[in-house]
N, C-alpha and C positions, 0 to 999 in steps of 0.2 A: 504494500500500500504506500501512495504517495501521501503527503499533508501540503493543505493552500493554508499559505500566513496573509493575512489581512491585515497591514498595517493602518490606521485612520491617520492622518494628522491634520492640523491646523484647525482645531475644535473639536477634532473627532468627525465633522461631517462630510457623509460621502458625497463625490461627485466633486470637480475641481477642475484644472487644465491638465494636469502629467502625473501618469499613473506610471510607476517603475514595477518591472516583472522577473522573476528569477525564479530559476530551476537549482536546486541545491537537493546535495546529501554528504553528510558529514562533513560540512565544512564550518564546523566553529569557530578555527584558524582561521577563515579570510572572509567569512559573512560578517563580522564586524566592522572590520574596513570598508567591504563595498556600502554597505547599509550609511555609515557614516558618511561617507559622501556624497550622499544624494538627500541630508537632513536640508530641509529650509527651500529646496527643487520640488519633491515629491507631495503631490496630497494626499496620493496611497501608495503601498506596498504591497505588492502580492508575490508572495513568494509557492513555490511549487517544489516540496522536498520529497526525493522519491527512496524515504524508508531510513532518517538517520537514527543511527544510533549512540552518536556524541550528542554535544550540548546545544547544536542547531535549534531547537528547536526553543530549547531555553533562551537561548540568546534572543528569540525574534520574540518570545511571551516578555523579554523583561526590555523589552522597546516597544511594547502594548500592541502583540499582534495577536491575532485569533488566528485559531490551527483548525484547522478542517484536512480530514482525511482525503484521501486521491489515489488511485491504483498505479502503480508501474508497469509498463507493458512493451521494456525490451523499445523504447519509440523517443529518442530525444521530442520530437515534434508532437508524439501523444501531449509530453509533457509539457510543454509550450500553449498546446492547444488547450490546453485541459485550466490554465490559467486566465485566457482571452474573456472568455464570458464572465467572468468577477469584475471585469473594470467596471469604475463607474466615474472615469472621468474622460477627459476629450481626445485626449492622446496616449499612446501607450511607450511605453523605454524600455526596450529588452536588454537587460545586463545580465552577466556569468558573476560567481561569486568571487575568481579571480580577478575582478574588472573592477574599474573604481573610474568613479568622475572625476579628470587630470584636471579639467579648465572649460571654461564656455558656459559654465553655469547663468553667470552673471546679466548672460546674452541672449537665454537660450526663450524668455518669459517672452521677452519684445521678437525675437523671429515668429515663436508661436502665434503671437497674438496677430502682426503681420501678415501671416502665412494666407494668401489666397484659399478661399472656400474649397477651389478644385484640386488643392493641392493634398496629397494623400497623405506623402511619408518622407521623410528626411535621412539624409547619411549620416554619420557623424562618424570622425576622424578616432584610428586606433592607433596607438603603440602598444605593441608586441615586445616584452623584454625577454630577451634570450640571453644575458649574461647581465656580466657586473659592469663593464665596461660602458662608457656613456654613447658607443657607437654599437653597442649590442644591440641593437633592436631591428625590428621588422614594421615598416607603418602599412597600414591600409583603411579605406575606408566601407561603409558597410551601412547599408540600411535596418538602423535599428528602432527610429521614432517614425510611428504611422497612428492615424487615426482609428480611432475605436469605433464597432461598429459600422467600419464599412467592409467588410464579409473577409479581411483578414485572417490569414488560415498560414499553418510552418507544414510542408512537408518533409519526410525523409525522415528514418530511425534514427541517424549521424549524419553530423554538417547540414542540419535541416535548414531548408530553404523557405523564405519567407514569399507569400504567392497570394495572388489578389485577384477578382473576377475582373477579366478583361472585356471590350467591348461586347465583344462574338459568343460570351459567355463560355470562352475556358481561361484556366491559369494559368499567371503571367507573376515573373518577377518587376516589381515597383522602381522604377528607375529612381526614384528619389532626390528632393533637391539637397542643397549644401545647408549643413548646418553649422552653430558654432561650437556644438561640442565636440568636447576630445576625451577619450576614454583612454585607460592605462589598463594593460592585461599582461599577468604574472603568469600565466599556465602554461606556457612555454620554456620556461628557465626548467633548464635541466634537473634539478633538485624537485622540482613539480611534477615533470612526467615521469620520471622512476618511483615517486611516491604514491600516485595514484596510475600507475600503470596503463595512463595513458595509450601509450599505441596498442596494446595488446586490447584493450576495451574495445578501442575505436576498430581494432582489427576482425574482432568478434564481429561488430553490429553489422560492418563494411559488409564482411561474405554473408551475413542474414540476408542484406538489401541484395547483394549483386545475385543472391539466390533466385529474388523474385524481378532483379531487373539485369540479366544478363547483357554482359558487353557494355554497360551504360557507361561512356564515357566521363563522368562527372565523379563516381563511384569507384573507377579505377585509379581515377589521378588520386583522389583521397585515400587509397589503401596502396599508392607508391609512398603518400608524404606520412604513412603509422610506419612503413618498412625503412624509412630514411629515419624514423624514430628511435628505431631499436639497430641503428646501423645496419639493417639488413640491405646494400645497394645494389647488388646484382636484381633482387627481388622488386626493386624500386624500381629499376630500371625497366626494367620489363612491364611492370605495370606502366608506367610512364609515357614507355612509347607507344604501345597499344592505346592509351586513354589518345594519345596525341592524332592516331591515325584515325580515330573514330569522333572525335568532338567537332562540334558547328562550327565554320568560320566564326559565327558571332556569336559565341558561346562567352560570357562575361568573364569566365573562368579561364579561358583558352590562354591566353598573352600571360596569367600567370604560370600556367602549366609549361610554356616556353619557355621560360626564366628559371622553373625547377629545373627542367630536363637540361639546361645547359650546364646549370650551378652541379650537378650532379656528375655530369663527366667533367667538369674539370673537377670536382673533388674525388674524382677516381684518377685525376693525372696528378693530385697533391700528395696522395695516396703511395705515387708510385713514383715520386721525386721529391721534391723542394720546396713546393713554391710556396710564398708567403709576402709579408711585406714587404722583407730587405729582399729584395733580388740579387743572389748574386752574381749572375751572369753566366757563362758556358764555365768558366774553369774558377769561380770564386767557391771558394771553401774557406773553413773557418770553424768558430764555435760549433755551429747548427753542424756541420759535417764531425766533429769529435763527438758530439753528444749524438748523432746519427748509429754512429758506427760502435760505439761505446750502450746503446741503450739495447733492453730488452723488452717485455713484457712488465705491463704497471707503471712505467714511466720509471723503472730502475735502469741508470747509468750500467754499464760492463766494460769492464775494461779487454774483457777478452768475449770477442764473437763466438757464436757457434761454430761457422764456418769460413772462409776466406769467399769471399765477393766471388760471384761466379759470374764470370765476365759473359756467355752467353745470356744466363738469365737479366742482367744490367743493359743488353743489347735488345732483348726481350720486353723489358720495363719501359726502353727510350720509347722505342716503337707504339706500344701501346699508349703512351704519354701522347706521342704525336697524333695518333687515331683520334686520344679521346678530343684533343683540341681542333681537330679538323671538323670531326662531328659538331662539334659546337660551334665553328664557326661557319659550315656552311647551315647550320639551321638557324643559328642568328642573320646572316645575312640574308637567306629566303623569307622569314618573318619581319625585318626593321620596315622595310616598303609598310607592313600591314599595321604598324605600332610603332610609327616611328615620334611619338613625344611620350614613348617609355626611355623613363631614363635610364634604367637598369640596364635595359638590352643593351645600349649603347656602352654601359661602361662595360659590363661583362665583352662585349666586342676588342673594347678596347684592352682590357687582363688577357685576352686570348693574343690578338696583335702584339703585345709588349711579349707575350710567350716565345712568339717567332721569332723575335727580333725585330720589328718593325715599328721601332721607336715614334718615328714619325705619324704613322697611322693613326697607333696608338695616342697621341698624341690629341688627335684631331676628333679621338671618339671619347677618349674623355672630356673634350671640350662641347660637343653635341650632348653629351650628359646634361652638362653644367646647363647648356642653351635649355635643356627640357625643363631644369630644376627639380625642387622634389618636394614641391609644396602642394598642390592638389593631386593626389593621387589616382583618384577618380577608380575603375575597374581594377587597376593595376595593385600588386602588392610588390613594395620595395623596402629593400636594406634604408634605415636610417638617414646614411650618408650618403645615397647613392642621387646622382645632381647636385649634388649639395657638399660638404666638407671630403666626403670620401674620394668624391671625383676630383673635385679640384687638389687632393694632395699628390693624386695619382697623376693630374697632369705636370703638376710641376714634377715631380719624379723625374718625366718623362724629359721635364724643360731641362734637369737638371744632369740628365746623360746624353741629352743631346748638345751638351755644352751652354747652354743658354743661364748660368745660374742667377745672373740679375732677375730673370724671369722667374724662376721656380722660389726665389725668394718671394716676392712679392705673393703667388698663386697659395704659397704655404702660409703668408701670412694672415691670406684672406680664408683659408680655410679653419685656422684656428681663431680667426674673429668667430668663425661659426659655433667651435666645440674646441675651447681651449686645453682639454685632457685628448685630444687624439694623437695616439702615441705616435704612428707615423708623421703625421703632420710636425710634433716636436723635434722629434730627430732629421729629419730630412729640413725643419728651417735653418736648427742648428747646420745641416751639413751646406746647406746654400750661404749661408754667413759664411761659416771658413771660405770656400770657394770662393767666396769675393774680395776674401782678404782681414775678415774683422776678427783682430788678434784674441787670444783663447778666454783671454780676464774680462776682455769685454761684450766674448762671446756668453760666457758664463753670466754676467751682470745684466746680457738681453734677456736672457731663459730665466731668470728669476723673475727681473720685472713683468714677464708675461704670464705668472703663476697669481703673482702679488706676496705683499707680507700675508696674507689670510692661505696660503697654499699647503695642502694638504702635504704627510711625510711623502703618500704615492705621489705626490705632482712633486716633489724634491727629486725625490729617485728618477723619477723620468726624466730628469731636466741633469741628475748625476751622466745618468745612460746615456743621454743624448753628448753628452761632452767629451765620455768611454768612446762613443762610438765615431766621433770624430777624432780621435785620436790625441784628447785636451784632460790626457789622464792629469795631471799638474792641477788641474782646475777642478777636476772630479774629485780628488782625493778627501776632501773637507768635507763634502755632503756625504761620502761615501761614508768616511768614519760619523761621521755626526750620526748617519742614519742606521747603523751598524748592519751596512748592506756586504754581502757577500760574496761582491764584485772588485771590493776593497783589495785583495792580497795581491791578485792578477793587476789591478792599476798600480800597484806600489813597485811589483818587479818592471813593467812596463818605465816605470819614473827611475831605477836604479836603487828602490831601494830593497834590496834584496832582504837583510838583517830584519827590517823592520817588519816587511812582508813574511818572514819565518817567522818571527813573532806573532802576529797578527793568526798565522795559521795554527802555532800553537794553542793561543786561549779561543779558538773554533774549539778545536782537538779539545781541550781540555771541558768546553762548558758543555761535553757530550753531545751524543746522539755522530751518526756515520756520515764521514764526510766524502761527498760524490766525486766519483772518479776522476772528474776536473781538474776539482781545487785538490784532490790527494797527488796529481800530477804534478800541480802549481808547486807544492811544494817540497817535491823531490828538487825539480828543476831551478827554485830558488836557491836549494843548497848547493847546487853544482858550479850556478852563477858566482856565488860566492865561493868557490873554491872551495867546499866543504862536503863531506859523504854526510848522508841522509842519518840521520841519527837512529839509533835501535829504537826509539819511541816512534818516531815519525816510523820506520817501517815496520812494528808492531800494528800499527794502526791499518795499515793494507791490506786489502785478503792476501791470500798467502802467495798464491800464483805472480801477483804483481809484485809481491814483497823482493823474489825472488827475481825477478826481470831487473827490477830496480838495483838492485846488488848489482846484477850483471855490467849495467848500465853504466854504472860509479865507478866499477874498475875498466871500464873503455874509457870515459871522461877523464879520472884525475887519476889514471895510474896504476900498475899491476896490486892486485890485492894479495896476499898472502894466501889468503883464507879463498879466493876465488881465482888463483892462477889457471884453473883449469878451465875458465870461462873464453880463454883468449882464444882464437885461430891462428892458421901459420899467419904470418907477416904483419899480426899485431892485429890482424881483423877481429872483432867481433864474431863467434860464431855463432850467428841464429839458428841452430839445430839446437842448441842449446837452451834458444827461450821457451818459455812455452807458449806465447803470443811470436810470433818471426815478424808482424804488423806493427811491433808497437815501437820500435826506434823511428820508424819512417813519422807516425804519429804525433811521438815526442817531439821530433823534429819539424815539426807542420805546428805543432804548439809552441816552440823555442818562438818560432817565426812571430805568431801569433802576439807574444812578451816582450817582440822587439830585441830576441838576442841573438844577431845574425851569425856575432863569434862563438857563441856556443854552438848553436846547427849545423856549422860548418866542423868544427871540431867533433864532432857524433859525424859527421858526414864520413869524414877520414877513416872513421872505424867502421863503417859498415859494408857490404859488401855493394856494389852501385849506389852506395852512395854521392858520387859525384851529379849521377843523369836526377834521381829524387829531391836533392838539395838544389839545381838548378830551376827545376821547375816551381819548384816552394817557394823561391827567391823571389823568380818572377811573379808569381801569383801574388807574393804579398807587397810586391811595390820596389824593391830591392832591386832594378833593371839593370845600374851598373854591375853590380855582383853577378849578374845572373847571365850576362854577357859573355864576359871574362871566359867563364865556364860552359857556355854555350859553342864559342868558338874552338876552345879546345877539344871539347865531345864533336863537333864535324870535324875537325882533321883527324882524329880518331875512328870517324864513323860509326860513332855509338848515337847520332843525335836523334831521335825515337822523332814522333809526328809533331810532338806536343811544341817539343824545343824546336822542330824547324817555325810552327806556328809563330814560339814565342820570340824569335831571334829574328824573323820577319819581320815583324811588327816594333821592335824595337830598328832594325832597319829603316824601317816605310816612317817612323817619327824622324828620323834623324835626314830625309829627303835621300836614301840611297832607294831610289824605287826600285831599280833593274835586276840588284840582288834581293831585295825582299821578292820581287815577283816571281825569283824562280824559287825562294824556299816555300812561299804560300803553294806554287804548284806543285809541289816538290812533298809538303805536310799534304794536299788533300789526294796526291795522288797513293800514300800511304792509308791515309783514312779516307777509301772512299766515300766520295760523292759527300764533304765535310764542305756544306755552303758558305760558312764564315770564314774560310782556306778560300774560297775562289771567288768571296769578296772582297776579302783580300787583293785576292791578284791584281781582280778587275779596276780598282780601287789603281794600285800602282800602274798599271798600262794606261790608264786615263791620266795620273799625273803626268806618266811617260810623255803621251798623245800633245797632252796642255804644254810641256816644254818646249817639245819640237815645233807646233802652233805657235806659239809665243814669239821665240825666236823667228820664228816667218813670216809673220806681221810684222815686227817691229823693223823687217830688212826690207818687205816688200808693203809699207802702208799702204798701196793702192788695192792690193788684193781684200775685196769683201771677200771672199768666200773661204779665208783663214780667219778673218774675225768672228763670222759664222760658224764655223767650226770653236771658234773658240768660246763664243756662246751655249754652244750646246754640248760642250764636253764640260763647260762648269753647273752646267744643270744636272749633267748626270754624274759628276761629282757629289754636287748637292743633293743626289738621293741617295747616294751612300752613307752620307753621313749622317740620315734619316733612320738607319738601319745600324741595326747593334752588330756587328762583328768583330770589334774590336773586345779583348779582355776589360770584363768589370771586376770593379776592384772596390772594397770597401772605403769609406771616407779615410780612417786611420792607413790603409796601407797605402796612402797617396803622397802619406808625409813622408815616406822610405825612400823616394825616385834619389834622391841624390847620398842614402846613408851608406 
């Protein structure tokens, strides 16, 4: 059995302008909240609870409701409907127990009263929170105020649809005009649908209905989005695109169903790489690739994998990665013609562009975003930020690797006028400031003033991280320790201060609890810095497999051990049969880099067996280009230089104006890796410098000739779409300061 609560207010007497309606069970926890929001709106309250057995019920008798019994019958819209006929006033407001009145109240007496005779029903604007985060949300809007009494009726057991007698005398969904309210809805935070087992409910009722309404496409997309609930995505999937092949052109639901189905292969291609906010480009590696390679199952760090990379299956992974963003991108591009002032499609367009490389594109579609904006939403259901702060961070991004950072300063600045905590948005202005030059102390003194003195410890730390990750460890160090952030030890060795940074990881170590394989790296590696073996405390603290690589490690670093002479190979090598990780010197060494100790990496270089070709490419990945040089040219007259080093020795070429030999190692690296497009834009990139010299030179001997100036127009056009396009190595903010260390 259900129960109908009849709230009275304002004298107690029935009848009024705005009657609020809810369906509730067991929600003592959040029928207070919503109930509270709609005091001083509401002339009545009717509520429709289907069988609690917590304190619901009390709560709504001790805010002077009457409970009348009600049947439950397996039917959200039973239950909807089952409340319509107690109104007794003009209008009706359907809210969830998770819902609460944000804003518009104050507005909402004078729209009603306004509201044309023929006018039925009204939308009013949602947010959907899906984290903690201030850009976690999902908006949409929705017709939830309609008048009472004009034959008003929900169907559908789940996701019931609100439906009204149409001319012709069948049912029609109510287009609805604009209203000023805004509704806030919690039922989406993660913590909510594991609690009430959300998708599996919703998964239940879904196959009742698709029982008696097979193939319905409306039914389908809503039991892909309970399977994307319970991360089931292959299952999603499939539902998804079957709902996709079956729904109306004008199906209200259709253009969001398009924005699922795309969000879901590229979260099958994040799945199966990298992607995130910090992009780091074809060969950026870093933190995210150590904790990558280091983690297991539960979000526990490893310092030892199961198994070593299996370079077939990674070759397996790309491909797949690329399928899923083809797919995406040609179904975004056959749907924007149909939905082209969704702003979503277009940014999502543009996260797939920036995927390929095609900066410029990208570019252009997160700027069509921004053109849509994200303030009426109308049919469409969108991410928070999307036209609005998320697009514009994402175009400056874009401004800001295609060399333009005056530009992507200002895009980031206006994005955080929007949502001054979006973390991207922080780090990327900070990193558009350095780029234009504004020294680290008064990089630091922007980031605070844009917090204010009233800033949260999280807005501290973000504005620490954003200064880390420009490479303004100097300027971080003081919010770091003030905040007693955990990123502290690694910016201390990063500034030199190695001693202090052992310390600092001591009283970690000491104030308990297990310290992640990172920072248990951080501080072997600070010992070594300091010319010191890792003390029997610090490798007590290790599991024992690392404990023991780590020994190994100290007597290749500073010197035959006594106690580990048997760890050496002939000729002073290292011998990796010996570890029980063979992966983890290359690692260390990818981390050294990381710290900024390029004479340390290079020193483990010497000891390990190709260590020379691993520490070249490290070098260059992390900014280190003269170094990395040096030993790039030494590995080709050797003939040991692998695809990566001809890539990387090209491109260090093609900067310095030697076009003609970068052109032959970029053909040279993709003829090794075939068919590697950033290798033969590369090339193409240097032939056209080539083209543009000999041009240049021919004009300036023969000025009469137009058709060398001509030429020379249009090989700087296609110049300039190269430069639209990412082929070049990305490289974090920090490893930009290394070009000349």
């Amino acid at each position: 059995m259900a129960l109908v609560v009849v709230v009275r207010e304002r004298g107690g007497a029935m009848g009024g302008r705005l009657g609020v309606h809810l369906i509730v069970r067991n929600e003592e926890n959040r029928l207070p909240r919503c109930l509270d929001s709609v005091q001083g709106l509401a002339d009545e309250i009717i509520v429709v609870d289907t069988g609690s057995t917590d304190r619901t019920v009390e709560l709504a008798r001790s805010r002077g409701a009457v409970v009348k019994a009600a049947p439950w019958t397996d039917s959200f819209a039973d239950a909807r409907n089952a409340g319509l006929p107690l109104a007794s006033t003009e209008w009706i407001l359907v809210l969830d127990a998770d819902e609460s009145v944000e804003g518009g109240a104050d507005l909402l007496a004078e729209a009603l009263d306004r509201a044309d005779p023929q006018t039925n029903a009204f939308r009013v604007k949602m947010t959907h929170r899906i984290g903690d985060r201030a850009e976690d949300a999902v908006v949409s809007e929705a017709v939830r105020l309609f008048r009472a009494g004009r034959g008003f009726r929900y169907e559908g057991r789940i996701h019931e649809q609100l439906l009204v007698p149409g001319p012709d005398g069948s049912w029609e969904c109510p287009a609805g005009e604009n209203s000023p309210l805004r509704l806030i809805h919690t039922g989406y935070l993660p913590g909510e649908l594991s609690r009430k087992e959300t998708a599996q409910r919703n998964r239940r009722l879904l196959m009742l209905e698709l029982g008696e309404k097979p193939g319905d496409p409306f039914l389908l997309y809503n039991l892909g989005v309970s399977y994307c609930q319970s991360g089931e995505l292959a299952e999603a999937e499939r539902a998804f695109v079957e709902a996709l092949s079956k729904a109306p052109e004008k199906a209200p639901y259709r253009a969001t169903l398009v924005r699922d189905t795309v969000k879901l292969w590229l979260a099958g291609s994040e799945r199966n790489g990298e992607r995130g906010t910090e992009r780091r480009g074809r060969n950026g590696k870093g933190e995210a690739e150590w904790q990558r390679r280091n983690s297991g199952s539960g979000g526990q760090r490893r310092m030892y994998p199961d198994k070593a990379p299996d370079k077939v299956s990674d070759l397996e992974r790309e491909r797949a990665r690329e399928l899923a963003r083809e797919r995406a991108m040609g179904l975004l591009q056959a749907e924007l013609p149909r939905y082209s002032d969704y702003a979503e499609l277009h940014h999502l367009l543009g996260e797939c562009l920036e995927e390929e490389g095609l900066l410029g594109e990208a570019f252009d579609s997160f700027a069509k975003a921004c053109e849509c904006g994200g303030g009426e939403t109308g049919d469409y259901v969108a991410e928070l930020g999307a036209g609005r702060f998320v697009s514009r961070a994402s175009q400056a991004r874009m401004a800001l690797r295609l060399g333009a950072p005056q530009l992507a300063e200002e895009l980031y600045r206006a994005a955080l006028a929007e949502c001054p905590s979006y973390r991207p948005a922080v780090s990327g202005w900070a990193e558009a400031l350095s780029a234009i030059g504004v020294p680290d102390r008064d990089l630091r003194e922007l980031l605070l003033a844009r917090i204010g003195s009233e800033g949260s410890a999280a807005d501290r730390l973000l504005v620490a991280r954003a200064l880390v990750r420009c490479g303004a460890d100097e300027e971080a160090i003081g919010l770091l320790r003030e905040l007693g952030a955990e990123e502290l030890p690694a910016s201390l060795i990063r500034a030199g201060r190695y001693r202090e940074a052992m310390e600092r990881l001591r009283e970690q170590e000491n104030a308990g609890g297990h310290l992640p394989a990172l920072v248990q790296a951080d501080a072997a590696i600070a010992c070594w810095a300091e010319g010191v073996a890792p003390s029997e405390e610090l490798l007590r603290g290790l599991p024992r497999d690392m404990r023991d690589d780590a020994a190994a490690l100290t007597a290749a670093l500073l010197g035959a051990n006594p106690e580990n002479s048997d760890l050496r190979g002939p000729g002073g090598l290292l011998d990796l049969r010996d570890l029980r990780d063979r992966a983890l010197p290359a690692r260390i060494m990818e981390r050294m880099l990381e710290l900024r100790l390029p004479r340390l990496a290079e020193k483990l270089a010497e000891r390990i067996p190709n260590g020379e070709q691993t520490l070249a490419a490290s070098l260059y990945r992390h900014g280190y280009a003269l170094r990395a040089a040096d030993r790039f040219i030494r590995l080709m007259s050797a003939g040991q230089l692998d695809e990566e080093g001809c890539f990387q020795l090209a491109e260090i070429l093609c900067e310095r104006g030697h076009y003609a030999s970068a052109a032959a190692l970029f053909e040279r690296a993709a003829e090794k890796k075939g068919a590697w497009r950033e290798a033969r834009w590369g090339a193409a990139f240097c032939y056209l410098q080539l083209a543009r010299q000999t041009a240049a030179e021919g004009a300036e001997r023969f000025p009469e000739a137009e058709g060398l100036r001509s030429d020379l127009v249009k090989i700087d056009q296609a110049i300039g779409e190269l430069n639209r396009i990412e082929w070049r190595t990305s490289r974090l903010p920090a490893a930009r300061r290394n070009s000349h260390a």
